[in-house]
C-alpha positions as CSV (number, residue, x, y, z in Angstrom):
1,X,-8.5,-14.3,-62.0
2,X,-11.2,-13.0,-60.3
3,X,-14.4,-11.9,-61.8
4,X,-15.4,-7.7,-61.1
5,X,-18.7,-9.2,-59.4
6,X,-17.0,-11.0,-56.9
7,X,-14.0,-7.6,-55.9
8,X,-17.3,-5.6,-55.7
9,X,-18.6,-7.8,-53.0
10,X,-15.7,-8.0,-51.3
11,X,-15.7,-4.4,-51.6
12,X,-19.0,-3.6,-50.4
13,X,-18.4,-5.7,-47.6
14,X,-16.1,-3.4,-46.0
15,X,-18.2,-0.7,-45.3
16,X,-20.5,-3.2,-43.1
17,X,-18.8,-2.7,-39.3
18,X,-17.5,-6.1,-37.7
19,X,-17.3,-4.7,-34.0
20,X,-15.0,-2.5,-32.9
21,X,-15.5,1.0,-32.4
22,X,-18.2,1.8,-35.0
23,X,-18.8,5.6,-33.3
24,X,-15.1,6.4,-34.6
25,X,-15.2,4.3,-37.6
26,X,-14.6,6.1,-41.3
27,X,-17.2,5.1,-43.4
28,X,-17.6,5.8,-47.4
29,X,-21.7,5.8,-48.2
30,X,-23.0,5.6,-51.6
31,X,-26.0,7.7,-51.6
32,X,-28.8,9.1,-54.7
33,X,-26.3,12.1,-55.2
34,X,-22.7,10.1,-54.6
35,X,-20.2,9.1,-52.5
36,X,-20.7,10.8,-48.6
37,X,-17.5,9.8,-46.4
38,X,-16.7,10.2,-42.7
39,X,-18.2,8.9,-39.2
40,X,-21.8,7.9,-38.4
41,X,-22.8,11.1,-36.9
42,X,-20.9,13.2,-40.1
43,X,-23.1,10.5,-42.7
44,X,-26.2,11.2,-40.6
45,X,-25.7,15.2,-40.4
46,X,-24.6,15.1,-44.3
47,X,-27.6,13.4,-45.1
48,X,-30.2,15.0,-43.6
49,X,-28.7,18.2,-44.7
50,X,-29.2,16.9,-48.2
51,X,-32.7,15.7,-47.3
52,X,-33.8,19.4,-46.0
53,X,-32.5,20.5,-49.4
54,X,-35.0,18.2,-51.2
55,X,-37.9,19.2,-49.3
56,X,-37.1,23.0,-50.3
57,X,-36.8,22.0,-53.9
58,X,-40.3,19.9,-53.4
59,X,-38.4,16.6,-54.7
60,X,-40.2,14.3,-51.4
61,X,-39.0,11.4,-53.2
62,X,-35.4,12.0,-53.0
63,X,-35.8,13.6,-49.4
64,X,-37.4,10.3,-48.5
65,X,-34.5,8.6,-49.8
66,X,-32.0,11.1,-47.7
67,X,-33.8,10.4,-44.9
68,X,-33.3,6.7,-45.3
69,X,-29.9,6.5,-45.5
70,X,-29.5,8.8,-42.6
71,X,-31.9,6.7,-40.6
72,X,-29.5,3.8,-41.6
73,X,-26.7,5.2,-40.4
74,X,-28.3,6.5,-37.0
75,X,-29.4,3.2,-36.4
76,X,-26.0,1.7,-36.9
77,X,-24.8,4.5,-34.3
78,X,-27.2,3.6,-31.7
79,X,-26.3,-0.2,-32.1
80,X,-23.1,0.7,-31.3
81,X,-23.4,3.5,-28.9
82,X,-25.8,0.8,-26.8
83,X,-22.9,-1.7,-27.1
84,X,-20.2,0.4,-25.5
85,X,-22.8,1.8,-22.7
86,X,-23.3,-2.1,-22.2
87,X,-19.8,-2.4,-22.1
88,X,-19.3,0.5,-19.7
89,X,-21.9,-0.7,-17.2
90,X,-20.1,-4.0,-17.2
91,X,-17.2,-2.8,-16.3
92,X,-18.2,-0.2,-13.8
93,X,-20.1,-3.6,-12.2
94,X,-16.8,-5.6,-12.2
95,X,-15.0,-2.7,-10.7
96,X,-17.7,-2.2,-7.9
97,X,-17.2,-5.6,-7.1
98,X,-13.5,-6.2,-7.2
99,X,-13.9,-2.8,-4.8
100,X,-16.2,-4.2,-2.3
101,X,-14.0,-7.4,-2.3
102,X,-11.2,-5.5,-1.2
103,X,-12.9,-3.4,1.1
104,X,-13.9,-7.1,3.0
105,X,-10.6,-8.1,3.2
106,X,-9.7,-5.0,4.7
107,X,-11.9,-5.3,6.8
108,X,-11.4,-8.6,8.1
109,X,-7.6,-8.0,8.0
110,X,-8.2,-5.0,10.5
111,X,-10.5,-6.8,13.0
112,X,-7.8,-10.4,12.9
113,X,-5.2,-7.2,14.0
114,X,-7.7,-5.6,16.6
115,X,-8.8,-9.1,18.2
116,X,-4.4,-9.8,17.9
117,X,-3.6,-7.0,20.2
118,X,-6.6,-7.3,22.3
119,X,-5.9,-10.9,23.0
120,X,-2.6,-11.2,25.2
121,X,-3.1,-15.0,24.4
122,X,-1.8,-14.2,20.9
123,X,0.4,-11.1,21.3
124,X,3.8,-11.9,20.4
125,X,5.7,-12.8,23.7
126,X,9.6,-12.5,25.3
127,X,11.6,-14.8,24.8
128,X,12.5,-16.9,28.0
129,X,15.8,-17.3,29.0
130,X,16.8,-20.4,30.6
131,X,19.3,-20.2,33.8
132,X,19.5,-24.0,34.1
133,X,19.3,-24.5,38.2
134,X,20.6,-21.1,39.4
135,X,17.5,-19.6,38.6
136,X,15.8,-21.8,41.1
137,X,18.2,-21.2,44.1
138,X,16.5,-20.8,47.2
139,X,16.9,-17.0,47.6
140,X,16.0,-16.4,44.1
141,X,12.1,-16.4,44.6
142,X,11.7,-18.9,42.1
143,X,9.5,-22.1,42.3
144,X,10.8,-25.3,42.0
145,X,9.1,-27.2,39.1
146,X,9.3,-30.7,37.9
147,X,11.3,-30.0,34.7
148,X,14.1,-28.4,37.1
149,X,14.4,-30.9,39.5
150,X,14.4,-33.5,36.7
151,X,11.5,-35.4,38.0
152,X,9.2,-38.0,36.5
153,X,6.3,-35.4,34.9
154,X,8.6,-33.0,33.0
155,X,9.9,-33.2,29.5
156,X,11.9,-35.9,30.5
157,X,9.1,-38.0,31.1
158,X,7.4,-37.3,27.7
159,X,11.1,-38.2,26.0
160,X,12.7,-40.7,28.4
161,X,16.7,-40.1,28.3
162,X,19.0,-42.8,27.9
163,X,21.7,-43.0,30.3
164,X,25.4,-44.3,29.5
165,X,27.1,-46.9,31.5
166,X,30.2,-45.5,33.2
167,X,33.3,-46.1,30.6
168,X,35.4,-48.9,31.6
169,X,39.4,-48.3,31.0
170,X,40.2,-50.3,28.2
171,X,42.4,-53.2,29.6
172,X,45.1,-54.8,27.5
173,X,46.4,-58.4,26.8
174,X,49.7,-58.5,28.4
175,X,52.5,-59.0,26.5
176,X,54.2,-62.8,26.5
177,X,56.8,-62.7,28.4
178,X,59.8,-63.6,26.1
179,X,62.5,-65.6,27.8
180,X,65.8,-64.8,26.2
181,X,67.4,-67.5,23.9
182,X,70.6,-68.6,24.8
183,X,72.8,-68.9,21.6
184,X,75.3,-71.9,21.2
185,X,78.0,-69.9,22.3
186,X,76.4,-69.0,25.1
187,X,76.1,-65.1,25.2
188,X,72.6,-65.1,25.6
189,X,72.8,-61.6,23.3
190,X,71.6,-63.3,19.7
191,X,67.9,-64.9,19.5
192,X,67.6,-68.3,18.8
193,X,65.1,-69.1,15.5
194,X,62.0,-70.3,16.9
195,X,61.5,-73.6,16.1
């Protein structure tokens, strides 16, 4: 079993804020006069109202002590109202940059397209049509270039083409000539056994 000192710590610790939003956070305050419970800014307005109420009844000491806690909790509300303005300022920063990061590639995406379409070089171009060696007939207009007339400086000449021998017709071992065996009986119309 635990001991009451040790669920009273653990109790107490609570209250303390471990990040998160601390603006919005509920919080339960044991002050002089008891429990005050809500945000920051609710603990801070509760006890300086308290404090004020001192003061009229001439009790400083307990408006000192009012005031305290309140400047407890305003401090706790500054922490954390710095934090998220830190937080904000980052992000605003990121943003900015991711923006003008964008904006650059944009920008050099636009210009790559501008100096695309000024630059024939690199505009997309037709596709050429080959007519084999009716294009280049005499009438046509047409020079006559090496790759056409099949000469040594064309594409041949970078990837030299093997040419096949001529086919010779397949010649075939002629047949023996079989004599026909004259049987015994002298037909000639039943084969002999070779022997």
């Amino acid at each position: 079993m635990r001991s009451s000192k040790s669920r009273s710590r653990a109790k107490n610790n609570r209250n303390r804020p471990s990040g998160g939003n601390v603006v919005n956070r509920v919080f339960d305050s044991s002050g002089p006069e008891g429990k005050v419970r809500g945000t920051p800014q609710q603990i801070i307005d509760k006890y300086n109202q308290l404090a004020r109420d001192a003061q009229l009844a001439n009790d400083r000491v307990a408006a000192e002590n009012f005031q305290q806690h309140a400047e407890h909790y305003l401090r706790l509300l500054s922490e954390a109202q710095r934090e998220m303005e830190a937080k904000r300022e980052e992000q605003e920063r990121q943003n900015r940059e991711r923006q003008a990061e964008r904006d650059r590639e944009r920008a050099e995406r636009q210009e790559r397209e501008a100096a695309r379409q000024s630059d024939p070089a690199e505009a997309p171009q037709p596709d050429v049509l080959d007519f084999g060696n009716e294009a280049a007939a005499p009438g046509s207009g047409l020079v006559e270039t090496p790759e056409n007339q099949g000469g040594e400086g064309g594409a041949e000449a970078a990837e030299p083409r093997k040419e096949k021998a001529p086919r010779r017709p397949r010649t075939r071992k002629p047949k023996a000539a079989a004599e026909p065996a004259k049987s015994p009986s002298g037909d000639g119309d039943a084969p002999e056994a070779a022997e």
